[in-house]
N, C-alpha and C positions, 0 to 999 in steps of 0.2 A: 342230430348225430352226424357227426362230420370223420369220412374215412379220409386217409391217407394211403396212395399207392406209392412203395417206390418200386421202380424197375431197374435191375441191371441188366444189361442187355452185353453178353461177350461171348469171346470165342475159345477155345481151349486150344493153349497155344497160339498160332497163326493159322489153324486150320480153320475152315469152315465146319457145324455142326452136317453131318454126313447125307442126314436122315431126319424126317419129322418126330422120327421114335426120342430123336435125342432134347426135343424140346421137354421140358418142365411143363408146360402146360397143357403137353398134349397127351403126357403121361399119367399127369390127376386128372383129365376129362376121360381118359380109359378107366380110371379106379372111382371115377363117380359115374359110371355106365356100369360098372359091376355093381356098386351102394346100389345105385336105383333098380337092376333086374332081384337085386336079393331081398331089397324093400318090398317091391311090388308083388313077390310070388305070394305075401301074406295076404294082399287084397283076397275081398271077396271074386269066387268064380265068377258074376255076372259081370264083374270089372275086366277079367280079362279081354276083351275089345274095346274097352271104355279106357277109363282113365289111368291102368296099368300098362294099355298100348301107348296112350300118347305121351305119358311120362319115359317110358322106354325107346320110345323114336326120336324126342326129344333130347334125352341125355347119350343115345348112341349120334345123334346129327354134330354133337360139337365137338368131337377130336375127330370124327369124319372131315368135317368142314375145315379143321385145322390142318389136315394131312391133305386135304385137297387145295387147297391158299397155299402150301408148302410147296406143292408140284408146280404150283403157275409161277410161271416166267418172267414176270414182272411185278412191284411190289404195291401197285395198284391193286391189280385182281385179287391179291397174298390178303391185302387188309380185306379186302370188298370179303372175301370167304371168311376171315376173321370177326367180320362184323354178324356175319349170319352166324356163326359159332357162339356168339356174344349173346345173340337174339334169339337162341335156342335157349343158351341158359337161363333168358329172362322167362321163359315159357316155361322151363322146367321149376324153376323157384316159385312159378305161378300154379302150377300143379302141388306141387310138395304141400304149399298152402292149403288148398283143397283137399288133398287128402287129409291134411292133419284136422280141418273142421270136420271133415266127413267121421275121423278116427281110425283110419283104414292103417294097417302097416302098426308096426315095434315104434314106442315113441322114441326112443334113445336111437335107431336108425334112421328115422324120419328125421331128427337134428341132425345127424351127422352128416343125410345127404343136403341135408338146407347150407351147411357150415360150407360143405366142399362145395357146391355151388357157388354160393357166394366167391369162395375163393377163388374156383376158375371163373368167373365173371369180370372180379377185376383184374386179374392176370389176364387177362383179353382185352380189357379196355387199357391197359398198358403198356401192351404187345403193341396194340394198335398206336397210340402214339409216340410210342418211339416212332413208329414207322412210318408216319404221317411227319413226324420231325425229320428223318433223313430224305424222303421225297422232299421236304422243304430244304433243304440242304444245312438245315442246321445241326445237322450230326457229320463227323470225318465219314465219309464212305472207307475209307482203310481201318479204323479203329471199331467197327461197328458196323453188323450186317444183321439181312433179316432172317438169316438160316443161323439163329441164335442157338448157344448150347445150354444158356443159363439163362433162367427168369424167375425172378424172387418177388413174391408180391407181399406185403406186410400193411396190415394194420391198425 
């Protein structure tokens, strides 16, 4: 099975985007930190330290780590936090699995947070290279930044 990411990467108008609030991706890793706390509350109680906490530290670590890449100063450390945001979601898609063998959690939410994962996954891995393309300089630095205000991932 072969996906296709595209990325557009722009700015609204000539401004820069203000705030990490304004990225797309950091905005559906907030609404799949809510999918997974409202998944999780159906686990069994003995789960609650188990695998309802680390599916929950997990899905709250990647718009953390996005908002934290956002703050840093340069577009090295930006990816370096993006990457761990990336590798959080791989952790978290690795749990969802689990619980779904296990059968813990609503199956119709347990897709829906597999789907959103998926999607902030590769809106992460496209983040990241645009922005591995402009440190290479083969992006305009004037036409394209890494304080995006849109990112569309499709596929």
């Amino acid at each position: 099975m072969s996906v296709s990411v595209s990325v557009s990467v722009s700015v609204k108008g000539s401004e820069m985007a203000k705030s990490f609030r304004d990225l797309l991706v950091w905005q559906k890793g907030i609404q799949l930190s809510v999918l997974v706390y409202r998944l999780s509350k159906q686990f069994p109680r003995e789960e609650t330290y188990g695998l309802s906490s680390q599916m929950r530290r997990a899905a709250v670590s990647i718009p953390s780590n996005i908002a934290e890449g956002a703050g840093r100063l340069n577009t090295r450390e930006y990816k370096q936090y993006l990457g761990i945001a990336r590798g959080s979601s791989f952790e978290l898609q690795t749990q969802l699995n689990i619980a779904r063998e296990l059968g813990f959690g609503d199956i119709e939410q347990l897709r829906e947070a597999e789907v959103a994962c998926d999607e902030v996954g590769r809106m992460l891995f496209g983040v990241i290279q645009v922005l591995g393309a402009k440190q290479e300089g083969r992006i305009d630095q004037h036409s394209h930044s890494h304080s995006h205000s849109e990112l569309e991932a499709k596929s």
